[in-house]
N, CA, C and O atoms as a Tripos MOL2 file, in Angstrom:
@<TRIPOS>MOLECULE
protein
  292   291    73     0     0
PROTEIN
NO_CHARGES

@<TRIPOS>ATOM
      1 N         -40.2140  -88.4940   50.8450 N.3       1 UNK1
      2 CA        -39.7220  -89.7780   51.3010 C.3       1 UNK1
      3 C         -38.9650  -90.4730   50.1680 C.2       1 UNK1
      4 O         -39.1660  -90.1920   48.9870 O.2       1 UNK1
      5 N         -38.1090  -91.3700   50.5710 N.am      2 UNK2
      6 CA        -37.7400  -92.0960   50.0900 C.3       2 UNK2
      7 C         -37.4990  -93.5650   49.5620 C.2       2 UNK2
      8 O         -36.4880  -94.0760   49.0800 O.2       2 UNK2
      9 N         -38.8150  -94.1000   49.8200 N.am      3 UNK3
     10 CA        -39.1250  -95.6860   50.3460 C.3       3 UNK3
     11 C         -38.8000  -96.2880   48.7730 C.2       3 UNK3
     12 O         -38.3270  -97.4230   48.7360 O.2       3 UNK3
     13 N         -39.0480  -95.5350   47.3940 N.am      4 UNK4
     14 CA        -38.6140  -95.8030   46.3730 C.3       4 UNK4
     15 C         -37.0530  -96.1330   45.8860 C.2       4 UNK4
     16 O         -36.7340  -97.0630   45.1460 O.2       4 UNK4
     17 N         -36.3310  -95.3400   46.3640 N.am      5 UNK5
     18 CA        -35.1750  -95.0590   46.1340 C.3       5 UNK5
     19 C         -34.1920  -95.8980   46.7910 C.2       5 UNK5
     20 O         -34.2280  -96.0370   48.0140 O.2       5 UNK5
     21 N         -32.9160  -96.7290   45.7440 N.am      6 UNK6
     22 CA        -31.9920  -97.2650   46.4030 C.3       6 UNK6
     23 C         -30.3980  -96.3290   46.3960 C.2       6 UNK6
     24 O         -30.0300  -96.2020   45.2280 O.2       6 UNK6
     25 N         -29.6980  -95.8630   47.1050 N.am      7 UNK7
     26 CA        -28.6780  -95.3370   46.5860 C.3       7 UNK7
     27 C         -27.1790  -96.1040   47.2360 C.2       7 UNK7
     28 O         -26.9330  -96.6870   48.2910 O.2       7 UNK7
     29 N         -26.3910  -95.7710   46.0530 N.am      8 UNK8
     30 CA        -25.1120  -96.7920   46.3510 C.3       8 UNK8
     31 C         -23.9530  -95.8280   46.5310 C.2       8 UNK8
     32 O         -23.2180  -95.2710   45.7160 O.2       8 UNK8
     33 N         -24.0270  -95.8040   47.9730 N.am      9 UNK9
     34 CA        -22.7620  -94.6950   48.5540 C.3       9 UNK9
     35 C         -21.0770  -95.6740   48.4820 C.2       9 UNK9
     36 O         -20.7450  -96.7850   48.8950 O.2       9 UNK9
     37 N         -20.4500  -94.7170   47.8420 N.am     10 UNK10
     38 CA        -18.9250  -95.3750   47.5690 C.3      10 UNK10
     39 C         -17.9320  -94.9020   48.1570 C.2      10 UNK10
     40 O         -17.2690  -94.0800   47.5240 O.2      10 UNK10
     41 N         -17.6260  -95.1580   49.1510 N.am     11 UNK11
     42 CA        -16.3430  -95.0490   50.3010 C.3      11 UNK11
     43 C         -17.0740  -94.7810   51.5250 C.2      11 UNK11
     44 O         -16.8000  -93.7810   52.1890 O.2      11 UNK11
     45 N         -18.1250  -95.7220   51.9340 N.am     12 UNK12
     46 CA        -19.1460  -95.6720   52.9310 C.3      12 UNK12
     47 C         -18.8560  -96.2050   53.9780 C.2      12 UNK12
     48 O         -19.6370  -96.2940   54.9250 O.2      12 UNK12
     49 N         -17.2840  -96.7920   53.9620 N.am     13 UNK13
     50 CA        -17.2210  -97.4000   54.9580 C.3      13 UNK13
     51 C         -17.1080  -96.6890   56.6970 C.2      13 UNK13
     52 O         -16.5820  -97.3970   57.5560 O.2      13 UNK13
     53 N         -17.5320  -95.5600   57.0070 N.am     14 UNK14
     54 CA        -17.1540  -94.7070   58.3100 C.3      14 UNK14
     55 C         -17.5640  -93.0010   57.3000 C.2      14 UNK14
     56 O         -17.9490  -92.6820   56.1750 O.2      14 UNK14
     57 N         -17.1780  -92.3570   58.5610 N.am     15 UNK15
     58 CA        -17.2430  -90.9160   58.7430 C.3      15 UNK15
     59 C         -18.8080  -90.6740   57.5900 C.2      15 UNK15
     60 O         -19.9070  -91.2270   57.6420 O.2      15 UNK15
     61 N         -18.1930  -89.4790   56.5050 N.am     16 UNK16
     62 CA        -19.5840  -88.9400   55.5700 C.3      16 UNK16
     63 C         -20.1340  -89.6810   55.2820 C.2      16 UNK16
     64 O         -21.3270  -89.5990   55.5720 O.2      16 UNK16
     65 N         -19.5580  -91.1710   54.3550 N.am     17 UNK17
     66 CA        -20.1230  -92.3680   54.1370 C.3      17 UNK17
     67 C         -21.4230  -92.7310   54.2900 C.2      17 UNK17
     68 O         -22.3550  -92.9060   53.5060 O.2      17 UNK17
     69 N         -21.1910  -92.8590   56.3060 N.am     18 UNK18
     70 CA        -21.9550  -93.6850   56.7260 C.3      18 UNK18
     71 C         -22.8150  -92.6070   57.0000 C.2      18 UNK18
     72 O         -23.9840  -92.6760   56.6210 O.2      18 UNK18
     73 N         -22.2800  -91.3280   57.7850 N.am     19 UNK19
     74 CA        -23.5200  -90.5560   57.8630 C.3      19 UNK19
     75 C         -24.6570  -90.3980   56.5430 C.2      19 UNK19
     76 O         -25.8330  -90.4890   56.8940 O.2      19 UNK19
     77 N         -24.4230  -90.1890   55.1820 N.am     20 UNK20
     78 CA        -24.9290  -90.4850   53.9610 C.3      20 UNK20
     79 C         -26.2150  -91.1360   54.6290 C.2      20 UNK20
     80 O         -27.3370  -90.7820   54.9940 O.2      20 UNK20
     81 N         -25.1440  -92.7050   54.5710 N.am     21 UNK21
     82 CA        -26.3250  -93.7180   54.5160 C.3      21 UNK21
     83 C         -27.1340  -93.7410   55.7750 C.2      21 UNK21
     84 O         -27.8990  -94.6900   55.9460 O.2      21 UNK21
     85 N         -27.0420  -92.7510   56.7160 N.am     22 UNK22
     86 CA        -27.9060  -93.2290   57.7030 C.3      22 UNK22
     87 C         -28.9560  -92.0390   57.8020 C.2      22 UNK22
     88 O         -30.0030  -92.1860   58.4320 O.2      22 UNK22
     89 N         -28.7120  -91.1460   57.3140 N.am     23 UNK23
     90 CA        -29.4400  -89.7880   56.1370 C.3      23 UNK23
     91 C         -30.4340  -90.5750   55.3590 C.2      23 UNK23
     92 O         -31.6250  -90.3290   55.5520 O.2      23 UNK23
     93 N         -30.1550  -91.3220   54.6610 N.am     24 UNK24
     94 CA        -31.0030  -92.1490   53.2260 C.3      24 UNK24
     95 C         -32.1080  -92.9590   54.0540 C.2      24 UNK24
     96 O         -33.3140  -92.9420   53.8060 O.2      24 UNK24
     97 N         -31.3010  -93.8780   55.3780 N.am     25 UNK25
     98 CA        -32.3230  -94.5490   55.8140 C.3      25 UNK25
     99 C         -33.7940  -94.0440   56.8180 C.2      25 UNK25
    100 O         -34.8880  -94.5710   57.0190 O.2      25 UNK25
    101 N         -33.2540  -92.9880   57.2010 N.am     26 UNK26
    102 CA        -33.9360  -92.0690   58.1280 C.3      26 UNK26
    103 C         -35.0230  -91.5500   57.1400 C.2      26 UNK26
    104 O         -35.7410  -90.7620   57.7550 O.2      26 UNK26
    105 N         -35.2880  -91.6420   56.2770 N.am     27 UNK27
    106 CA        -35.9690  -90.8640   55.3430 C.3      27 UNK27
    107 C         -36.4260  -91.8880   54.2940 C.2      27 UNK27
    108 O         -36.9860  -91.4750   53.2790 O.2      27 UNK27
    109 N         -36.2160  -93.2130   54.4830 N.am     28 UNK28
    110 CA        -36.9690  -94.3860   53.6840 C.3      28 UNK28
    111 C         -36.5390  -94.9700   52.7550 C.2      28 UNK28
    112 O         -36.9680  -95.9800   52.1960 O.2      28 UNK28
    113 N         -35.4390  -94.1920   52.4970 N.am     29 UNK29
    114 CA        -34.3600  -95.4000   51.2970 C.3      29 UNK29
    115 C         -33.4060  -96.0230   51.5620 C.2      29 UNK29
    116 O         -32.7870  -95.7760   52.5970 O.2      29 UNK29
    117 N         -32.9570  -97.1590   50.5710 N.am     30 UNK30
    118 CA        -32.1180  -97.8690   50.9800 C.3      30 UNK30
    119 C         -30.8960  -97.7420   50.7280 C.2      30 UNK30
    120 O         -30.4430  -97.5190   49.6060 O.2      30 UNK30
    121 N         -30.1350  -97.8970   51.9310 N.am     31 UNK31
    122 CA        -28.7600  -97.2410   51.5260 C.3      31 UNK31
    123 C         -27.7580  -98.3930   51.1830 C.2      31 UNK31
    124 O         -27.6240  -99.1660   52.1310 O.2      31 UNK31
    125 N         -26.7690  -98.8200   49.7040 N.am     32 UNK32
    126 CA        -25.8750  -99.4480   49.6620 C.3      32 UNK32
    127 C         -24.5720  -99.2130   49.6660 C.2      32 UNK32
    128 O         -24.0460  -98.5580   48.7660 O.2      32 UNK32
    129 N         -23.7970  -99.7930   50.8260 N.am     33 UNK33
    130 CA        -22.1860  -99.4860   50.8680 C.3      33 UNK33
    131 C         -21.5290 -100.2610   49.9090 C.2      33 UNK33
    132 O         -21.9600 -101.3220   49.4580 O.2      33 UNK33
    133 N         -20.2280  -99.5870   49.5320 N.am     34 UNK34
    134 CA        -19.5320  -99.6310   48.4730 C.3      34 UNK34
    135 C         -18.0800  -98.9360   48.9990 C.2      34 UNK34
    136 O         -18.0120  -97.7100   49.0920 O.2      34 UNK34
    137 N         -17.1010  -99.6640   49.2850 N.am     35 UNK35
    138 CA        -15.7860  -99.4310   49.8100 C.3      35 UNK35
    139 C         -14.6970 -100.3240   49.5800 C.2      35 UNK35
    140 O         -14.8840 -101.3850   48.9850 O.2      35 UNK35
    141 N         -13.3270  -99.9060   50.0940 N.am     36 UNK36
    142 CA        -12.6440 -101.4030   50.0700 C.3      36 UNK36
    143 C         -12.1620 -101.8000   50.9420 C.2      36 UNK36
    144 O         -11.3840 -102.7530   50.9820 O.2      36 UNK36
    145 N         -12.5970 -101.0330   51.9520 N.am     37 UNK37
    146 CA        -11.9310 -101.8430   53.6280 C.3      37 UNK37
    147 C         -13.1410 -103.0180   53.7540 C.2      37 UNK37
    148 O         -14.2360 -102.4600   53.8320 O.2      37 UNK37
    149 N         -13.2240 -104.1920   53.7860 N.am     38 UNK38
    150 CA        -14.2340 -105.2910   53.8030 C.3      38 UNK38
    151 C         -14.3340 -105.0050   55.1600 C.2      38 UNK38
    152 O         -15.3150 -104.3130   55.4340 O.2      38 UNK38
    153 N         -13.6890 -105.2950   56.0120 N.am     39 UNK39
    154 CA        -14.0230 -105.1620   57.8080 C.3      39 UNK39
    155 C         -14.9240 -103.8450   58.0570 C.2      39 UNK39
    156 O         -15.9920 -103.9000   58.6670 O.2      39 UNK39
    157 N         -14.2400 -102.3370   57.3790 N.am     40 UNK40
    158 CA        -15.3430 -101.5170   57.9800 C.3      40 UNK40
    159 C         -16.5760 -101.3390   57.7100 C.2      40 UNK40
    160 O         -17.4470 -100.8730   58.4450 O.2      40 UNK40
    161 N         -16.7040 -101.9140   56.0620 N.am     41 UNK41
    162 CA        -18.0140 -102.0240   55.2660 C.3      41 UNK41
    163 C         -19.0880 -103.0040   55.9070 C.2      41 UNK41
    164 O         -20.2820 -102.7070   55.8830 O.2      41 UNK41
    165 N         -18.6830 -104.0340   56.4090 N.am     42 UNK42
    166 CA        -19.2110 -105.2020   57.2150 C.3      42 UNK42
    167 C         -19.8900 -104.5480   57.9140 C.2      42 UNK42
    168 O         -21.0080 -104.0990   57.6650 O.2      42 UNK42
    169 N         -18.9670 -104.3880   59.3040 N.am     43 UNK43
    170 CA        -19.7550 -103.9840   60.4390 C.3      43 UNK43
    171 C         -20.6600 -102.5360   60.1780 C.2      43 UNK43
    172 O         -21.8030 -102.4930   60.6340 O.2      43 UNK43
    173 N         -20.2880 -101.7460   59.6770 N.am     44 UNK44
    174 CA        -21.1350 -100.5580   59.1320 C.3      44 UNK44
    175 C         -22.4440 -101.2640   58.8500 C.2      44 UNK44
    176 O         -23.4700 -101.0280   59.4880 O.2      44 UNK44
    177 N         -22.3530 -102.2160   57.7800 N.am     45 UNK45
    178 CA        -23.6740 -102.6070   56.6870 C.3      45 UNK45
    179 C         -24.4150 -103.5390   57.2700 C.2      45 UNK45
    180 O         -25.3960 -103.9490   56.6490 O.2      45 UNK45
    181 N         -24.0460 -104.1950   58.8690 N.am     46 UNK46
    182 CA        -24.4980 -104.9840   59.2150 C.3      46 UNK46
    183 C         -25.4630 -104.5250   60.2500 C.2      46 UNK46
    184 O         -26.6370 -104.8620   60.4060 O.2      46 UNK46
    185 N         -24.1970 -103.0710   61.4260 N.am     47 UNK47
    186 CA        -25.1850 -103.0130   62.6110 C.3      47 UNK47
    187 C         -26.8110 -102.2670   61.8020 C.2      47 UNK47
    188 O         -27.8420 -101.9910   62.4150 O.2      47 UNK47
    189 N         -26.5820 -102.1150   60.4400 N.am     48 UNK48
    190 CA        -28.0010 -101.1430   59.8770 C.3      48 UNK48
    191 C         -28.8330 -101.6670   58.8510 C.2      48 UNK48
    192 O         -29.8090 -101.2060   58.2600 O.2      48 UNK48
    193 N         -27.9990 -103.1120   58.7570 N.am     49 UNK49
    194 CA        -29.1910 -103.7570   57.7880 C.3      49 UNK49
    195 C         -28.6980 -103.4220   56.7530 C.2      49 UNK49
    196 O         -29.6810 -103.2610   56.0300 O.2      49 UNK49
    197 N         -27.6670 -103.1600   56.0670 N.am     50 UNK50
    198 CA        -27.4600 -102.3400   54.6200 C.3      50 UNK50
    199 C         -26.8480 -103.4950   54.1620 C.2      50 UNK50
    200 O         -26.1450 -104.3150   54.7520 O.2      50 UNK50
    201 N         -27.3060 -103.4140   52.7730 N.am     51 UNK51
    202 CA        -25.9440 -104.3050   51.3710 C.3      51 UNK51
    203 C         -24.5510 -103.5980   51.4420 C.2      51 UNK51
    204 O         -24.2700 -102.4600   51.8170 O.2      51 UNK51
    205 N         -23.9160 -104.4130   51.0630 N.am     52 UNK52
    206 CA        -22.7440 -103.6500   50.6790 C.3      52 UNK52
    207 C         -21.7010 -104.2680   49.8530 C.2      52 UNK52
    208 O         -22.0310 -105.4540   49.8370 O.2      52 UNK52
    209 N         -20.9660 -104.1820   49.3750 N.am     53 UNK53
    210 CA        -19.6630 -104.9020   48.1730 C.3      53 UNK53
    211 C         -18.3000 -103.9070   48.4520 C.2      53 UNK53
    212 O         -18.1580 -102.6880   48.5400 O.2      53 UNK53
    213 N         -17.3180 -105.1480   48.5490 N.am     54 UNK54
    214 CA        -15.7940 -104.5140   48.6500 C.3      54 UNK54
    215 C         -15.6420 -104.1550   47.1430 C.2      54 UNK54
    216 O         -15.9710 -105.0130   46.3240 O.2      54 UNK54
    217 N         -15.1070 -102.7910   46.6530 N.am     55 UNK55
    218 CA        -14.9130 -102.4180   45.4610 C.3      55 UNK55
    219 C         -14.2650 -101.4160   45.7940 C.2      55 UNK55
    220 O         -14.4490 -100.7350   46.8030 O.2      55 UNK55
    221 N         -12.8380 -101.1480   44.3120 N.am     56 UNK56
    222 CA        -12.4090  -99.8880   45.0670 C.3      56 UNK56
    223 C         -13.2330  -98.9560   43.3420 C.2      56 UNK56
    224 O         -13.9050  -99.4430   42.4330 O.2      56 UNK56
    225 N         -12.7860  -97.6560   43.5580 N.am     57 UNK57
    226 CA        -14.0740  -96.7780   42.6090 C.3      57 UNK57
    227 C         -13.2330  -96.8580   41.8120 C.2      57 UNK57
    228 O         -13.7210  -97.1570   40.7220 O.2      57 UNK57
    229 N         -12.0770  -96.7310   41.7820 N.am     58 UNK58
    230 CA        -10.8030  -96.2260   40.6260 C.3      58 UNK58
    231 C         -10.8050  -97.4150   39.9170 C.2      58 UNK58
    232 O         -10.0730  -97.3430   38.9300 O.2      58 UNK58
    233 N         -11.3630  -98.4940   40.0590 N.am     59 UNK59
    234 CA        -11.2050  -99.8490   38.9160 C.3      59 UNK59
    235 C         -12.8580 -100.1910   38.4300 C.2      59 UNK59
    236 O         -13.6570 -100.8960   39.0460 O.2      59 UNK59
    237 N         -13.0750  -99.4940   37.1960 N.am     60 UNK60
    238 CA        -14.2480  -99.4290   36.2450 C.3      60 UNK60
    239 C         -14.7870 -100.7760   36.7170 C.2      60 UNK60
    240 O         -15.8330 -100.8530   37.3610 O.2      60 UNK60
    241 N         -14.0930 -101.7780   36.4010 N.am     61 UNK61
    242 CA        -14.5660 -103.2680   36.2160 C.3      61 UNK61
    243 C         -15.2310 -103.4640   38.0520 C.2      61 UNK61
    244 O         -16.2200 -103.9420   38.6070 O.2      61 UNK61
    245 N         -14.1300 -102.8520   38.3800 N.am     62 UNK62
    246 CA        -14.9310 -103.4830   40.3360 C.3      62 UNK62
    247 C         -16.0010 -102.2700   40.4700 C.2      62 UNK62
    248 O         -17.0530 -102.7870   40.8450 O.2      62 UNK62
    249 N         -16.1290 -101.1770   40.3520 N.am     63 UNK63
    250 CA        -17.4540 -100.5800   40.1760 C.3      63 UNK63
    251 C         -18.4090 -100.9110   39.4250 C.2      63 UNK63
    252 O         -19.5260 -100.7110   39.9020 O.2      63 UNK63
    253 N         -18.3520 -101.4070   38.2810 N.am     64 UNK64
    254 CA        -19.6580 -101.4990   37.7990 C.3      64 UNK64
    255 C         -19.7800 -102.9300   38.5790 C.2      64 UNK64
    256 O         -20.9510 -103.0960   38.9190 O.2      64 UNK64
    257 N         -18.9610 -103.9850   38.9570 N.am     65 UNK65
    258 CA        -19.8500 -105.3700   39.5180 C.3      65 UNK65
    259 C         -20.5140 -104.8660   40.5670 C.2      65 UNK65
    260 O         -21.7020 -105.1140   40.7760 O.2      65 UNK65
    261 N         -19.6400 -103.9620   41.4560 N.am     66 UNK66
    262 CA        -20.3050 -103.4360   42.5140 C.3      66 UNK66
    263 C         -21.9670 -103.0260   42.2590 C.2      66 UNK66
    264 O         -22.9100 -103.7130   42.6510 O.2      66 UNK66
    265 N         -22.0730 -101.7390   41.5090 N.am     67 UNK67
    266 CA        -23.4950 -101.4000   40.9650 C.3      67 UNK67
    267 C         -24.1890 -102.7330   41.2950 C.2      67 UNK67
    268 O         -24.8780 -103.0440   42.2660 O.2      67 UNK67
    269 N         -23.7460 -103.5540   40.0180 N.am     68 UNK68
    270 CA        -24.6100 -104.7010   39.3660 C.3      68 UNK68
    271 C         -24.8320 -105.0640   40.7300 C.2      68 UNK68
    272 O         -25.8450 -104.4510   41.0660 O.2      68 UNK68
    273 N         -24.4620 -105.6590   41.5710 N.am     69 UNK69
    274 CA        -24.5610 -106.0260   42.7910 C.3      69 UNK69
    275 C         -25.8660 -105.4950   43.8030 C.2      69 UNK69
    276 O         -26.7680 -106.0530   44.4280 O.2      69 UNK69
    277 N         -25.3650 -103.9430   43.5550 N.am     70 UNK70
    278 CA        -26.6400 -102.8950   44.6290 C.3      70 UNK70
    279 C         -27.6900 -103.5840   43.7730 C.2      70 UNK70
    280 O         -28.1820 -104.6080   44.2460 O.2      70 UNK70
    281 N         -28.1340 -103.1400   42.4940 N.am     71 UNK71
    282 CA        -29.0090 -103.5540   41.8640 C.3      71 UNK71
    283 C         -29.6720 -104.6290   42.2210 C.2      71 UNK71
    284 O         -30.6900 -104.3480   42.8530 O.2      71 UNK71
    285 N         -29.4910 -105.7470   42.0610 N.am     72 UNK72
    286 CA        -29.8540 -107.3330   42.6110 C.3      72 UNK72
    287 C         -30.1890 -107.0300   44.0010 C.2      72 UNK72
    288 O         -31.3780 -107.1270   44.3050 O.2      72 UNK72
    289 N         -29.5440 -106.7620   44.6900 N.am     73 UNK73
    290 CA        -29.8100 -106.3940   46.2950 C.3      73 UNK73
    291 C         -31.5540 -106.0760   46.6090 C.2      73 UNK73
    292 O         -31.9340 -105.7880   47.7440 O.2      73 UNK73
@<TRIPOS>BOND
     1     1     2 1
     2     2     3 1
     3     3     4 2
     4     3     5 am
     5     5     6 1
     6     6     7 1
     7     7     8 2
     8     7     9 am
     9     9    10 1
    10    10    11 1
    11    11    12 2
    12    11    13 am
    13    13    14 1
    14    14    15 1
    15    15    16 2
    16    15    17 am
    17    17    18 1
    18    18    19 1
    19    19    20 2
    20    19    21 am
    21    21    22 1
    22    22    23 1
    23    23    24 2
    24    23    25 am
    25    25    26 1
    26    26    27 1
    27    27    28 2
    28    27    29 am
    29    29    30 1
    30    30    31 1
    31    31    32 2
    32    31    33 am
    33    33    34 1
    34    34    35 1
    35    35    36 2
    36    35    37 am
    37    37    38 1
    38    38    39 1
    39    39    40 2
    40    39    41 am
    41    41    42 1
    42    42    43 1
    43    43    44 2
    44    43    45 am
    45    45    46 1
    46    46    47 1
    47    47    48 2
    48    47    49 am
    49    49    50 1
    50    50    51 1
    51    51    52 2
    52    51    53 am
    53    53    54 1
    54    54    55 1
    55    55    56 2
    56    55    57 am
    57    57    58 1
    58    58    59 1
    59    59    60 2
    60    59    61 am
    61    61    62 1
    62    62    63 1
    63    63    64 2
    64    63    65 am
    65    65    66 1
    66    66    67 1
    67    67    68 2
    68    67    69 am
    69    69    70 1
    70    70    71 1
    71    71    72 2
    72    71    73 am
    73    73    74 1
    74    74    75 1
    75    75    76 2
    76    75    77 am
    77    77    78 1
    78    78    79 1
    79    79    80 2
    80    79    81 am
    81    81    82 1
    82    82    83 1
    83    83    84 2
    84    83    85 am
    85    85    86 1
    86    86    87 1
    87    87    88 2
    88    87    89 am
    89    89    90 1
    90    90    91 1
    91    91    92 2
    92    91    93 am
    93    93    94 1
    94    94    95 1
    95    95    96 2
    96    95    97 am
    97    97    98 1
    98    98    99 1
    99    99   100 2
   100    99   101 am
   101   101   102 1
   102   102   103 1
   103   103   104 2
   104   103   105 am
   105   105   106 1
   106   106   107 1
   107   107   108 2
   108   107   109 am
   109   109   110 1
   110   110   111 1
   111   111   112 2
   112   111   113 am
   113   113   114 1
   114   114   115 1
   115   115   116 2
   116   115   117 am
   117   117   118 1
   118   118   119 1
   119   119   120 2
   120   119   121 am
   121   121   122 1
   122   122   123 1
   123   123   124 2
   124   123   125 am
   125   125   126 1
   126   126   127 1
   127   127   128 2
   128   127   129 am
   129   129   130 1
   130   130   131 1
   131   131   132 2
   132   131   133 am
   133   133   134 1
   134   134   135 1
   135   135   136 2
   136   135   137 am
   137   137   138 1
   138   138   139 1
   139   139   140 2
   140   139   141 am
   141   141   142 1
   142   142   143 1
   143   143   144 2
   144   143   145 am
   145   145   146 1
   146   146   147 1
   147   147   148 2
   148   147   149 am
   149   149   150 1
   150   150   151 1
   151   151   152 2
   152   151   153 am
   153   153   154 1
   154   154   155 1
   155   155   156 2
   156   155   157 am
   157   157   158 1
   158   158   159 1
   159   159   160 2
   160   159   161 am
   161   161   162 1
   162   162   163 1
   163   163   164 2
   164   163   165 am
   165   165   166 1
   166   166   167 1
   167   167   168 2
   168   167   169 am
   169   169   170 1
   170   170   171 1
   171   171   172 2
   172   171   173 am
   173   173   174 1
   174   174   175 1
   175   175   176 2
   176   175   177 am
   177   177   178 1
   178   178   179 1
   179   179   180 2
   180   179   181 am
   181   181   182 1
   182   182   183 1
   183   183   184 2
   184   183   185 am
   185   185   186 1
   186   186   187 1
   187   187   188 2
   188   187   189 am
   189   189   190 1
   190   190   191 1
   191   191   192 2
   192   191   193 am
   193   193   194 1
   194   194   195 1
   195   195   196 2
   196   195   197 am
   197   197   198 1
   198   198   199 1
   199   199   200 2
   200   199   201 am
   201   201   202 1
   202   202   203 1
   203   203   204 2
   204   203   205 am
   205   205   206 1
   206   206   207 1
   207   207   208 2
   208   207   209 am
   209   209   210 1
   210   210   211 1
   211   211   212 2
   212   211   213 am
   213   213   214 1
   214   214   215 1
   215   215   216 2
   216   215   217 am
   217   217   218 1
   218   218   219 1
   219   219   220 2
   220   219   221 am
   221   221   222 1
   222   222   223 1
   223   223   224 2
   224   223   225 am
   225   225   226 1
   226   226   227 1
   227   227   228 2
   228   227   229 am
   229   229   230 1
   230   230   231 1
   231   231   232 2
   232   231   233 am
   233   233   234 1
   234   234   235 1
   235   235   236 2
   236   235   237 am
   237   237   238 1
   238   238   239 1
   239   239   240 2
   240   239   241 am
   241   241   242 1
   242   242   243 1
   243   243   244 2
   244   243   245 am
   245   245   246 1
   246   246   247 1
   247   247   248 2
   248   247   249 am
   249   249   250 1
   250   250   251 1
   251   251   252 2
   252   251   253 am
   253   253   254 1
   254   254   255 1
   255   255   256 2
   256   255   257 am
   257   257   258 1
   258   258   259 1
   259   259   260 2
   260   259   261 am
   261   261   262 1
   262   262   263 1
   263   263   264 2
   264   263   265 am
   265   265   266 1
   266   266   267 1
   267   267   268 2
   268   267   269 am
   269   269   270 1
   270   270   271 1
   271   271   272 2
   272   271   273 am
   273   273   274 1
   274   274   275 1
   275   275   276 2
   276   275   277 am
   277   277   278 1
   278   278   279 1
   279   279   280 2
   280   279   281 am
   281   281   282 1
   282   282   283 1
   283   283   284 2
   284   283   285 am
   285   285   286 1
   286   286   287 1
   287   287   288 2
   288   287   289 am
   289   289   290 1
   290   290   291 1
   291   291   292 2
@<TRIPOS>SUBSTRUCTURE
     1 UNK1         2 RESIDUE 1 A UNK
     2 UNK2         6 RESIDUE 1 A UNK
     3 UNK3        10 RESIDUE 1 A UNK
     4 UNK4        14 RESIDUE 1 A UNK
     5 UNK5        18 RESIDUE 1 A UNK
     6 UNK6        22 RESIDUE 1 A UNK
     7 UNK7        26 RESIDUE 1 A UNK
     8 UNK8        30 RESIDUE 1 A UNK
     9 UNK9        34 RESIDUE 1 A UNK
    10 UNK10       38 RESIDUE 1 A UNK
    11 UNK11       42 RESIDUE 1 A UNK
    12 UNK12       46 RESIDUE 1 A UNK
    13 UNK13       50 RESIDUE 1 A UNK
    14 UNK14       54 RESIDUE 1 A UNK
    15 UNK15       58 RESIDUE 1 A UNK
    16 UNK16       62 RESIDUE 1 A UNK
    17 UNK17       66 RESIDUE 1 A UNK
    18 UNK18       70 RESIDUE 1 A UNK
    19 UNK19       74 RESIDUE 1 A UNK
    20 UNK20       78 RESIDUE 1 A UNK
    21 UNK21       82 RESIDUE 1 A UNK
    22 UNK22       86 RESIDUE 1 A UNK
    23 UNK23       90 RESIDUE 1 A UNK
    24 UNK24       94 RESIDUE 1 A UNK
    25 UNK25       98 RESIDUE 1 A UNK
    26 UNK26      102 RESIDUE 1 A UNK
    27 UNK27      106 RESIDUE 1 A UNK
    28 UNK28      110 RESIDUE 1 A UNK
    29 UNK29      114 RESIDUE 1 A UNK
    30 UNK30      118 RESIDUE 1 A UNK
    31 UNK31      122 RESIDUE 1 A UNK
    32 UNK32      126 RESIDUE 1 A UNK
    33 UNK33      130 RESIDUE 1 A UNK
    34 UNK34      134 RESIDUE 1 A UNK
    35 UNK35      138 RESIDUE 1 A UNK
    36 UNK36      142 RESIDUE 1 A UNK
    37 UNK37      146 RESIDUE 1 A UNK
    38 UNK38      150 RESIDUE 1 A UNK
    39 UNK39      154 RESIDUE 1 A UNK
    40 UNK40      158 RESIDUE 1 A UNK
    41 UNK41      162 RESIDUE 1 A UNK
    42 UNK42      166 RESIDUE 1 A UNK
    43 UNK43      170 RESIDUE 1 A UNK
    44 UNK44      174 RESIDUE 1 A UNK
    45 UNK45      178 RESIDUE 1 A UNK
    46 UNK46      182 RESIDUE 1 A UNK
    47 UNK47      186 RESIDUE 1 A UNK
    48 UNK48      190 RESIDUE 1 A UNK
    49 UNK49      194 RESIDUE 1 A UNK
    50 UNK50      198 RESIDUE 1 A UNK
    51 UNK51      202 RESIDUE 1 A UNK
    52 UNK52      206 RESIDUE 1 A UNK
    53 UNK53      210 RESIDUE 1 A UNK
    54 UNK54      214 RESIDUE 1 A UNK
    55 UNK55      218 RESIDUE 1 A UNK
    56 UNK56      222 RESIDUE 1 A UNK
    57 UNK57      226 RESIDUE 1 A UNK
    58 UNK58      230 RESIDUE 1 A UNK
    59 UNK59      234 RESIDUE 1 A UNK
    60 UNK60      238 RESIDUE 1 A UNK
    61 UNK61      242 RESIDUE 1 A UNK
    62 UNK62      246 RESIDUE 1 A UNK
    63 UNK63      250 RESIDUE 1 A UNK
    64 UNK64      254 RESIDUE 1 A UNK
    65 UNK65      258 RESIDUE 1 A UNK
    66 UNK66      262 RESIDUE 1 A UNK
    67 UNK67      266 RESIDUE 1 A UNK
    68 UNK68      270 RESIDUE 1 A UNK
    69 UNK69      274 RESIDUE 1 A UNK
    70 UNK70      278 RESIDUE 1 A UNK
    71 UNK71      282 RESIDUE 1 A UNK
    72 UNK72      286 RESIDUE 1 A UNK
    73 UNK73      290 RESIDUE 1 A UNK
C-alpha cells in the first residue's frame, strides 16, 4: 500500500498522467498534478480530490515551486 506515499505526477493533466494518478490513488497514495494546461489540471484534480499546480517542467524555478507546493499539500 501506499497510504504513506505522496507522488507528484508532471504533465498529469489527461491520458498516462491521469491514469498514473488514479493507479497511486487506488492503492492509497496521494496523487499530485503538475501541468500547464490550468483548465485540464483543474477538472482532473478536482473530479478526484487531488492537489495540483500549473507549472511547466522545462522552467527549474516553476518546478521546484511546484514540488514546494505538493509538499505543503
Amino acid at each position: 500500500m501506499l497510504s504513506d506515499i505522496k507522488v507528484v505526477i508532471v504533465g498529469a493533466g489527461g491520458g498516462i498522467g491521469t491514469s498514473l494518478c488514479e493507479q497511486i490513488a487506488s492503492h492509497g497514495g496521494k496523487a499530485y498534478l503538475v501541468g500547464r494546461n490550468v483548465e485540464k489540471l483543474r477538472a482532473v484534480a478536482e473530479s478526484h480530490s487531488w492537489g495540483w499546480c500549473a507549472a511547466d517542467a522545462s522552467d527549474w524555478e516553476q518546478l521546484d515551486r511546484a514540488v514546494a507546493a505538493a509538499d505543503e499539500a
